[in-house]
N, C-alpha and C positions, 0 to 999 in steps of 0.2 A: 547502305554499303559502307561507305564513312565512317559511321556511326560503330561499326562490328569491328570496323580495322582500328578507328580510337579506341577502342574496349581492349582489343586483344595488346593494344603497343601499352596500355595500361596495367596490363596484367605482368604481362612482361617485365615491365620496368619496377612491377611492385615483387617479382620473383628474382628479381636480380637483388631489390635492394635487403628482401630476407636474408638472401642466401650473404650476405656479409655480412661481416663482426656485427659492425655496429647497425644493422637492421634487427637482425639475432639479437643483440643487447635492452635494445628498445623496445622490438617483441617483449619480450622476460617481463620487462621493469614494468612495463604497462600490464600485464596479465596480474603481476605481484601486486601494485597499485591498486588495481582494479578490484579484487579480492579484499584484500586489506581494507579498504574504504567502506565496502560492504556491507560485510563484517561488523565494521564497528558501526557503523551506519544504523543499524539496526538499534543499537542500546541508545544512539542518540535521538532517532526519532521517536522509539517506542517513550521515552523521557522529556518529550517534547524541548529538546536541546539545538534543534536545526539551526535557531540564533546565535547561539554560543559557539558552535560549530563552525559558522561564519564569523563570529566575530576573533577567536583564535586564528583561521586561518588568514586574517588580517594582521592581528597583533604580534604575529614573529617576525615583521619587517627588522624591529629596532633589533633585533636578535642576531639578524643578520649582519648588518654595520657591523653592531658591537664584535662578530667573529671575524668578519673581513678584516676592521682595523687588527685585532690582533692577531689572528692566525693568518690572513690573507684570505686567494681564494683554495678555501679548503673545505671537501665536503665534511670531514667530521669537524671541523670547525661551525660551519654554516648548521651543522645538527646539532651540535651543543647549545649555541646560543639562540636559534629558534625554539629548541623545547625548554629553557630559561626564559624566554621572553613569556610563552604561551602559556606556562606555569603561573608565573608572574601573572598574565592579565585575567585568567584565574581567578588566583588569590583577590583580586582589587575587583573582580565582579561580584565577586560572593562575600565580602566584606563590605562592598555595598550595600548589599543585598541584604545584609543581616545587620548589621551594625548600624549604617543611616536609614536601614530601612527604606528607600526608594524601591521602584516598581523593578521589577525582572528587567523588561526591555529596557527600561530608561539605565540600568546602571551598563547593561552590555552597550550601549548604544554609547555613552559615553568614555568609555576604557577603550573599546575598540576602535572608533576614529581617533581618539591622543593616540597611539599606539602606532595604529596607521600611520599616520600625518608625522610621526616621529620616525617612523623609518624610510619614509618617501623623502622629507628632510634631510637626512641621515646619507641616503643612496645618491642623489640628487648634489649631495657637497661634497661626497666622495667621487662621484662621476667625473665632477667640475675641475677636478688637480687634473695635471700633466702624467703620462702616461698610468693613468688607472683607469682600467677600465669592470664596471661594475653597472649592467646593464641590468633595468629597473623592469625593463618590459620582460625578459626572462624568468623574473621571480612571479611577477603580477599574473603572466599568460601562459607561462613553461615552453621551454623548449627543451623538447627530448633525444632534438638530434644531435645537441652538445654532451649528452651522459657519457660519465666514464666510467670504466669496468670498475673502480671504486662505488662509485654508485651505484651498481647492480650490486655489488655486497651487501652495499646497506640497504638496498631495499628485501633480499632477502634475511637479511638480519630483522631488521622491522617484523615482516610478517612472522616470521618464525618466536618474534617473543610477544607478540600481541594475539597472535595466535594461543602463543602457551597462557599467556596472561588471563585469555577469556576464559579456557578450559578450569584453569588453577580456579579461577573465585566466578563460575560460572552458577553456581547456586545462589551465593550473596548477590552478585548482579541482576540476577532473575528477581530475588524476592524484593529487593528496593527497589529495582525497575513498573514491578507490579500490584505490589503492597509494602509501602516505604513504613506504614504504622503499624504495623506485625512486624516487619524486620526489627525495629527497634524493640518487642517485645520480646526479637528470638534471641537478645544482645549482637546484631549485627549492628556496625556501623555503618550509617546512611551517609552518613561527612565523609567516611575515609572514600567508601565506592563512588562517592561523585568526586571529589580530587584523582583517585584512578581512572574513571573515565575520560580528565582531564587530560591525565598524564598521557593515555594512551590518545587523545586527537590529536596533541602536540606532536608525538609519534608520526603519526599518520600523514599528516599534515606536513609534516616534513620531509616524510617520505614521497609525497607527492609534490612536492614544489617544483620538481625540474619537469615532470610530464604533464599537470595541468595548471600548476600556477598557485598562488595564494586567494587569488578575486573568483576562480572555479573549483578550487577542490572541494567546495561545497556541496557542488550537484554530485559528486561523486560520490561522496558521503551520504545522501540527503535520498537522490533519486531511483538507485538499485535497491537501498533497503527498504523503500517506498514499495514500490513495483513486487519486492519481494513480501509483501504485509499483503499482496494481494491474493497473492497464489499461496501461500499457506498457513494454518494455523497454530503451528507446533513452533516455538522458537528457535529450535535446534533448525527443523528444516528451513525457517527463514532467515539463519545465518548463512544454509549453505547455497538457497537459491541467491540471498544478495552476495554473493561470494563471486558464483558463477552469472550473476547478471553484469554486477561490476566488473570483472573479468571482459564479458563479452561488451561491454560497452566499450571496454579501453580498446580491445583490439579493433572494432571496425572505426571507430574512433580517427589511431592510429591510420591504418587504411584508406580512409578517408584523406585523412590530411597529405601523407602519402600521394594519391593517385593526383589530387588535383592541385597542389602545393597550397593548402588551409595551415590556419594554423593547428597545433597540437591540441591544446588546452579545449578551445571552442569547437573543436571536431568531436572531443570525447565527450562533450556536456554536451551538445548536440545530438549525439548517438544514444546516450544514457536515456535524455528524455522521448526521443522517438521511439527506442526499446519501450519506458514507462507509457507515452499512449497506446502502442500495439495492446500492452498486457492488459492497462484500464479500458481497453473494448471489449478483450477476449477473452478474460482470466475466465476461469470456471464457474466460481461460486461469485464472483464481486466484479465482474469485468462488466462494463454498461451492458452489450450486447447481450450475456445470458439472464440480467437481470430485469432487462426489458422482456427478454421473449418470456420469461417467468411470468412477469406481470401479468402479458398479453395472455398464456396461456389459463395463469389464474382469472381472467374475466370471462374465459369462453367458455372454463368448467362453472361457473356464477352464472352465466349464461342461460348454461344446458340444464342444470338444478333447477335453474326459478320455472324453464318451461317442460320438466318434467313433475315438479311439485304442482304447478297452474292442472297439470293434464289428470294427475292423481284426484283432483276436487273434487270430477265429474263421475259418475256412478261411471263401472266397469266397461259397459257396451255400448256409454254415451259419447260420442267423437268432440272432439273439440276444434272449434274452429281458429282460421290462422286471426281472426280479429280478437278472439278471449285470449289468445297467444300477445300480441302486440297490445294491449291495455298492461298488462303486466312486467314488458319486456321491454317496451319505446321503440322496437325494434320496427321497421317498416315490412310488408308483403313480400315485398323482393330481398329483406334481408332474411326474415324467417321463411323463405322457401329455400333458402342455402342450407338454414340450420336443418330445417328437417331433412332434408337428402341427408346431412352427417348424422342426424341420430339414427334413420334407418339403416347407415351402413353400421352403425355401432351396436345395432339390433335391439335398439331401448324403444323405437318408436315405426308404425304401419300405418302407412294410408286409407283413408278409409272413404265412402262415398260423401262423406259430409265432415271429411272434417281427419285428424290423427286421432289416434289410441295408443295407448302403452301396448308393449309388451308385455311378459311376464318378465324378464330382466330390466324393463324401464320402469315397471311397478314396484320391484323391488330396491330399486336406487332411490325412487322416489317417495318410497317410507323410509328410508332410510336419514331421508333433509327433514322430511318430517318427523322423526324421533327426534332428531341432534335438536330442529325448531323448539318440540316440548318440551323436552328433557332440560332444556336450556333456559326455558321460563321459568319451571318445575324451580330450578337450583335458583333463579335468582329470585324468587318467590318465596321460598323455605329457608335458604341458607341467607338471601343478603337481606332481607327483609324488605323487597320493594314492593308495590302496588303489582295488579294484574295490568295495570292499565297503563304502566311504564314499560314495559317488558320488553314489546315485541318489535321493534325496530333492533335495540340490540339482538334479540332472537335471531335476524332475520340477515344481522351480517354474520354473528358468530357460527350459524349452523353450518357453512360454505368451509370452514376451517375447524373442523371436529372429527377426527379421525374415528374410528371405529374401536378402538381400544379408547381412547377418549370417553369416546360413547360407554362403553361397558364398565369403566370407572365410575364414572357419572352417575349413571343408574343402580350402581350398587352403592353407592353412597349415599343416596336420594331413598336408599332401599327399599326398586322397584316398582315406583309408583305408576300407577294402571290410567289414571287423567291429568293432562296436564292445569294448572290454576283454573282455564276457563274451563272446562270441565270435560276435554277434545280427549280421547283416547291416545295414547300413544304408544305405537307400532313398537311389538318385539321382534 
């Protein structure tokens, strides 16, 4: 009972705090945020850049100073000289990288803690004067319940041109994204799309410093376009699911932080990755759960093949017993009396006074393992040029996975052949 009345005083207090400005505001900037991150999220991991992603959204600290001393506290101030710094360490990664030639990580590794350590410095000397106050833990973990309606400009401003940004050179990004050595044959610049992908985290990045922080806007970036690499395969649709994933992380995020006074930053990288586990069990095609029961279900049809093929050996009206069954199968008594209930109800297989028999539909499934078996020594016999006497263990996993158009290609390429190597007929 407690329990219902804290929920309901929770709900309440989090409909009161929507229903004003500045809940409303924070809503917005977190959906906009959330999106945006996505989005670009996706060109950074499909580019294996999660590092660099991290390590810019470290290195605009000095960016910061630098704007405070001169403009003060001012948010297009604080965006100017962030996306200057994170340009800047950029430049000095990839000039590393190319120039001294050290390893990827080792140059991010080193730009991005100077950088750091230079605006912690930086924040930390400016904090130390008399009445300045420029708090270090705002930038590092976001706090979105100080945003102002200027800030909600600029984060619609943000999405709105990084948005336009992707669409505008959305084919160039695609093809260095996925074939970086054809773009350069189609005269696409590879250099100029990785400084624009720069340009644009420095964007983002900044866009997000008041709602998750500089030390978190990583997983924002990082963990919906992830999540969204799970559920589809078209680029387009996995811009718009990490759009809409990022999105839904920021708000319950948000909500979270809200209902129990968390912080902002670590509630929405928290929410992000709990979203990212749900999808990595359940996604469709790539989620643990369907690709276990995949598995499971591919061993049961392996299963039912190897003891409908064992059953085909025996002349037509000769029953097989469940011990020629388990020599074949490692299966126990009590396991293959399960099996056989499920093939009678599948009508492949009848009981019989000593023993199973096929059906006429189990007989025919089971020349069927046995075509895919010859047909598949046949080709590697003729076409690879192996022994007969190497064959059949490969045989004997590949038959389980030959579809029946498979089949028919096969054999007309084989063209036809009536015995397989050891001289076994095999079933049309």
């Amino acid at each position: 009972m407690n329990f219902i009345l804290n929920m309901q005083d929770i709900f309440r207090y989090l409909f009161d705090f929507f229903s004003s400005d500045l809940g409303l505001r924070t809503l917005i900037i977190s959906i906009l945020v959330g999106a945006m991150c996505g989005m670009l999220g996706c060109f950074i991991v499909l580019r294996n850049m999660a590092l660099i992603g991290d390590a810019l959204s470290h290195a605009i600290l000095p960016g910061i100073v630098l704007a405070f001393v001169v403009a003060g506290y001012s948010t297009l101030g604080f965006f100017v000289g962030s996306v200057m710094a994170g340009l800047l360490s950029a430049f000095l990664i990839t000039w590393l990288q190319q120039k001294i030639r050290i390893k990827n990580d080792a140059a991010i590794g080193i730009i991005f803690t100077f950088m750091f350590s230079i605006g912690i410095i930086g924040i930390s000397w400016i904090s130390g004067k008399q009445g300045v106050h420029l708090d270090l833990k705002d930038f590092l973990f976001g706090n979105l319940l100080s945003v102002s309606q200027e800030d909600l400009y600029m984060s619609i401003l943000m999405l709105m041109l990084v948005s336009f940004i992707i669409i505008l050179f959305y084919r160039p990004l695609f093809i260095t994204t996925f074939q970086p050595v054809i773009a350069g044959t189609m005269g696409i610049n590879s250099a100029a799309m990785h400084y624009l992908l720069m340009l644009l985290l420095s964007l983002v990045v900044v866009a997000s410093l008041r709602s998750v922080g500089v030390i978190l806007v990583v997983s924002m970036l990082i963990t919906p376009a992830s999540a969204a690499l799970l559920i589809a395969d078209r680029l387009q649709k996995v811009l718009i699911w990490a759009s809409l994933l990022g999105s839904l992380s920021a708000i319950l995020g948000l909500i979270l932080s809200i209902a129990f006074d968390f912080p902002v930053g670590p509630s929405m990288a928290v929410m992000t990755t709990f979203i990212y586990g749900v999808i990595a069990l359940f996604a469709p095609k790539r989620g643990f759960i369907p690709r276990w029961q995949a598995r499971k279900n591919l061993q049961q049809r392996i299963l039912i093949e190897d003891i409908l093929k064992r059953a085909s050996k025996n002349p037509i009206h000769e029953p097989v017993t469940l011990d020629q069954f388990s020599s074949i199968t490692g299966q126990t008594t009590s396991q293959l009396l399960k099996w056989m209930k499920k093939l009678e109800k599948l009508g492949l297989m009848i009981t019989h006074t000593n023993g199973y028999q096929l059906t006429d539909l189990g007989r025919l499934r089971a020349n069927q393992i046995v075509r895919a078996h010859r047909l598949w020594e046949t080709f590697l016999v003729e076409e690879l040029g192996l022994n007969a006497d190497q064959i059949h263990e490969d045989a004997e996993f590949i038959e389980h996975h030959l579809s029946e158009d498979d089949l028919n290609r096969l054999d007309e390429q084989l063209g036809y052949p009536e015995t397989d190597p050891h001289g076994s007929p095999i079933p049309k």
